[in-house]
N, C-alpha and C positions, 0 to 999 in steps of 0.2 A: 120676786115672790112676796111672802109677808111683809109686812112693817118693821121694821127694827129699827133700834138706837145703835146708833153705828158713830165710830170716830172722823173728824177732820181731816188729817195725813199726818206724817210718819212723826215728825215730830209731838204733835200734839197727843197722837197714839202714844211712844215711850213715856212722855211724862204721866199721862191719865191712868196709864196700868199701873204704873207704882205707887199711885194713890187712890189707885182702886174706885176708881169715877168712871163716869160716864155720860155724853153728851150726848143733844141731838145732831144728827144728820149736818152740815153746812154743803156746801160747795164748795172745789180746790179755789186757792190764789187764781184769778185772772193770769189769763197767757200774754203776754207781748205781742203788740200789733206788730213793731218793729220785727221780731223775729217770723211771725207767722206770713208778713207780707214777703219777706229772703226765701221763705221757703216756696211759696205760691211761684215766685219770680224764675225759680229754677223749672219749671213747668213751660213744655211749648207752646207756643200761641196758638190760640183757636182759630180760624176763618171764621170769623161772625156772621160773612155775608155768603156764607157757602153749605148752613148745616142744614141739615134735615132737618122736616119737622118729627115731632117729639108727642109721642099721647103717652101721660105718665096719669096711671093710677096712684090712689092713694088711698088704703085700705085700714079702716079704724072700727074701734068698738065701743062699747061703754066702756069708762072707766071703772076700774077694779080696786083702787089702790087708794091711802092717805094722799094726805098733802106732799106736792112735789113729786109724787110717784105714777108711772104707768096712764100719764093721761095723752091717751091716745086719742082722744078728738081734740084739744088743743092744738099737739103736733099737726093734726091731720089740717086743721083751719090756718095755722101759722105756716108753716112748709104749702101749703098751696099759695100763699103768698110770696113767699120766698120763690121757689119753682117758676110757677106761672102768673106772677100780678096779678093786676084787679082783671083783669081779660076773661080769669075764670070766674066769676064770679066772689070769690073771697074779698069780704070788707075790712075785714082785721088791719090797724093799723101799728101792730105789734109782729117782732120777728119771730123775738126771743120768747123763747118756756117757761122761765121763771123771772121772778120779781117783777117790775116795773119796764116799761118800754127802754129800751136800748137805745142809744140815740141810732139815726138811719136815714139813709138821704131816702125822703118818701119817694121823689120821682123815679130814682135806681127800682126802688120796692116796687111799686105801681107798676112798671117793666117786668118786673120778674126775671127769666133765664129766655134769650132768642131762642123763637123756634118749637116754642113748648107752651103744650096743652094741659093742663091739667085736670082731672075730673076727680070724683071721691067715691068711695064705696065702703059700705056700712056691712059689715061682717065677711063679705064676702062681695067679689065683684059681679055682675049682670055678665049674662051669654053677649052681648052688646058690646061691653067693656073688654074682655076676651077677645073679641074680633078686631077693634082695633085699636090696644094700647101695645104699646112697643113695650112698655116696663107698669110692673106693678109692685109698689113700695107698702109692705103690710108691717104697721107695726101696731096690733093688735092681738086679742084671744083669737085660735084659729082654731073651729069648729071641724078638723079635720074627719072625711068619709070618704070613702070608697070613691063616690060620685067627683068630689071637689078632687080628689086625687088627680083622676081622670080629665076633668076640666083643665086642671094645671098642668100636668102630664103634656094634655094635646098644645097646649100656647105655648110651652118651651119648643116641644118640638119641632112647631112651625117657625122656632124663631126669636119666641119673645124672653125678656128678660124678667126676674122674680127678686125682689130683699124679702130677706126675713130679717125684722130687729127684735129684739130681746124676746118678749112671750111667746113670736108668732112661731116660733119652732119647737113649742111646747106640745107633745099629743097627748089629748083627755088620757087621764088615768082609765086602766081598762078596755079601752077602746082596741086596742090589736094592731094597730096599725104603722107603730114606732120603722116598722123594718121598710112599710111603701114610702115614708112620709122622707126618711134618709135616702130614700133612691131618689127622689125630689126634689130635695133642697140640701143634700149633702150630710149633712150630721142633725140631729136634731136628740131631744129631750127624752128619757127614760125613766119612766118612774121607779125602775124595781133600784137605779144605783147612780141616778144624776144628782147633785145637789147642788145650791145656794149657800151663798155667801156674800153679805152686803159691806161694803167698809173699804177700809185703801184695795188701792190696786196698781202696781206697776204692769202695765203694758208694755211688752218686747215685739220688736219688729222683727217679725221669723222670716221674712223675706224680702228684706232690702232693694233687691234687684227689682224687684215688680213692681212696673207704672203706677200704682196706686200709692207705693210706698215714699214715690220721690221728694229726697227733702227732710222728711220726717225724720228726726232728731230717735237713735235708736230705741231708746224706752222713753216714755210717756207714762205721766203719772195722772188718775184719776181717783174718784171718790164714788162707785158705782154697785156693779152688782154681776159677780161670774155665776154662770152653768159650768157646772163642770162633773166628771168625766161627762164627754156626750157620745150618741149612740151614731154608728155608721162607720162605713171605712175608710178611714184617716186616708189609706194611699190612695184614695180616687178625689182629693179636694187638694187644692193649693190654697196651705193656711200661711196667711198674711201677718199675723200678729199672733200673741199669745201673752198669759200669765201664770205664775208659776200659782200651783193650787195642792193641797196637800192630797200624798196618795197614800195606799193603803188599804186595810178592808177599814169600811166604815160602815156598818149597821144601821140603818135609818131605818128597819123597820123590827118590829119584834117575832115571833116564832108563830102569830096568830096575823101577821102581815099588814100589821096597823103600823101608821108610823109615828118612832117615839123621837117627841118634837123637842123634847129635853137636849137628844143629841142632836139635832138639826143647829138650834137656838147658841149651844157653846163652840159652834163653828162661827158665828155669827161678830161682829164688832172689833175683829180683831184682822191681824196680818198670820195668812197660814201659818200653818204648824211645821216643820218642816217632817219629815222628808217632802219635796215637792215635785213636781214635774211640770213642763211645760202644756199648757191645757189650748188649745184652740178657743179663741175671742172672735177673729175675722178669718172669713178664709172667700175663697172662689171656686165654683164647681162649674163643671158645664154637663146640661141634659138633652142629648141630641143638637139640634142644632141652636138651642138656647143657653143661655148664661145665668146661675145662679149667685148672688150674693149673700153671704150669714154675718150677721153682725151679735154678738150676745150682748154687749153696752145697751145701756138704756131705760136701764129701772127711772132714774131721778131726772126730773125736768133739765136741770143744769148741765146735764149733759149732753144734752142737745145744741147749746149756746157756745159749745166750746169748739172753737175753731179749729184745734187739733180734731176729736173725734169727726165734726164736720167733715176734715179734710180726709179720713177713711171713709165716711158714709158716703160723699158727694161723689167721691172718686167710685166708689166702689157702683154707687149707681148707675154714672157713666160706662163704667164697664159692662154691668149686667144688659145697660143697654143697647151694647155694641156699637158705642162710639167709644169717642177718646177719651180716659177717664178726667183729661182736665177740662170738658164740657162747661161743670159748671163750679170751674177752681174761683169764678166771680163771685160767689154768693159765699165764699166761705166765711166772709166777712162782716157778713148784711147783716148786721143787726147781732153780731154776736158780743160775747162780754169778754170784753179785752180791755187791756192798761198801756 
């Protein structure tokens, strides 16, 4: 959501509140190639020469946000390279979201993922796109209506697969639509009692068992941005991951139904408050004969470069597409920022 000054991680958080400072935003420590490649390793091999092909949308807006924040047509020009090489038309010879180009074997790049088409789509996809993309990855503002409901509605149905990352599960204030947009995509965004919060984050893996999760070292630690509570019903989603987020009544709005940003703001740069509860980050739904994926990560560029949240997104893609979630456990690597 907004801009904030938000802490480092945990350490640097304790020392900064007792001296009552405040920094800007960074990115975690770099993850270990070493460790991230042990984990990849325990994943089954693909048949490279045996997949389907692959039409993977890729759904982006204007950017909305500061520096390092919510730029969903970077994403949208870098991940078409990652995904599908230069094949799809994407020049980019950068992976990675933030800073300076990552090092990257260009010819790996220039290949992209076997098997896989890539296309783009600018707010919304084409009746065209609909008809024949297997998977469509929106990490954008989503202009959610009645109509687009429906559009989406019918391509699960038939089959296809849907991500939502960070905003795209957000529905405009007022609009009415919170309770079609959750039978959709599984949980999504509430104005009258969801809120934000930017700053550390331990992520828990709430479902160890599940192909997506294999490998992954039980919590995970990032520097991002939770939804929390979200709207929908928990027992019809299989959540993947989680963070704990403070519960409670929490009033973000005032008795005239304006919201007072004072309390929004002192939830903000710090690690919850306790009492807390486990809040849904990742989870999996399915809609008729389709597959949804919900990712809430995603506010800050750097969190796209991280080989860990990678290896939940890329997985979870594969799923939503109905393959194997380790499709594309190749690319976790491509250009990401690792030591």
């Amino acid at each position: 959501m907004g801009k904030q000054i938000i802490l480092t991680n945990s350490i640097t958080f304790l020392l900064v509140s007792l001296l009552q400072a405040q920094i800007d935003p960074v990115p975690p420590e770099a993850r270990s190639r070493s460790e991230v490649k042990s984990i990849l390793a325990r994943a089954p091999e693909i048949d490279s020469e045996n997949l389907r092909d692959l039409h993977i949308v890729l759904l982006a807006c204007e950017k909305d946000h500061g520096l390092n924040e919510h730029d969903y047509p970077l994403w949208q020009k870098n991940w078409q390279m990652l995904l599908g090489g230069d094949k799809n038309g994407s020049s980019t010879s950068q992976i990675n979201l933030y800073g300076s180009p990552n090092k990257v074997d260009l010819d790996e790049m220039k290949e992209g993922a076997p098997n896989v088409k890539v296309t783009t789509a600018w707010e919304w996809p084409s009746k065209e796109q609909f008809q024949k993309a297997d998977l469509i990855a929106a990490f954008s503002v989503v202009n959610w209506t009645k109509e687009r409901n429906a559009e989406l509605g019918e391509f699960l149905s038939q089959g296809g697969g849907f991500v939502s990352i960070h905003m795209a599960c957000v529905v405009g204030e007022g609009v009415g639509l919170d309770d079609e947009v959750a039978q959709l995509i599984g949980l999504d965004w509430n104005w009258d009692f969801t809120r934000w919060r930017h700053g550390p984050m331990n992520l828990d893996i709430a479902n160890p068992n599940h192909p997506i999760c294999l490998g992954l070292p039980k919590q995970l630690y990032f520097m991002d941005e939770a939804y929390w509570p979200l709207h929908g019903d928990r027992s019809k989603v299989n959540i993947i991951a989680t963070s704990k987020e403070t519960i409670g009544d929490f009033n973000i709005r005032d008795k005239d139904g304006n919201h007072v940003w004072d309390k929004v703001n002192s939830i903000q740069q710090k690690w919850p408050e306790e009492p807390t509860k486990d809040e849904p980050m990742f989870w999996t739904y399915e809609y008729g004969r389709g597959r949804v994926y919900g990712c809430i990560l995603g506010h800050y560029s750097w969190t796209f470069d991280d080989p860990y949240f990678r290896i939940l997104l890329l997985r979870g893609m594969g799923w939503a597409a109905g393959e194997s979630p380790y499709r594309f456990d190749s690319l976790v690597l491509r250009g990401a920022t690792v030591k």
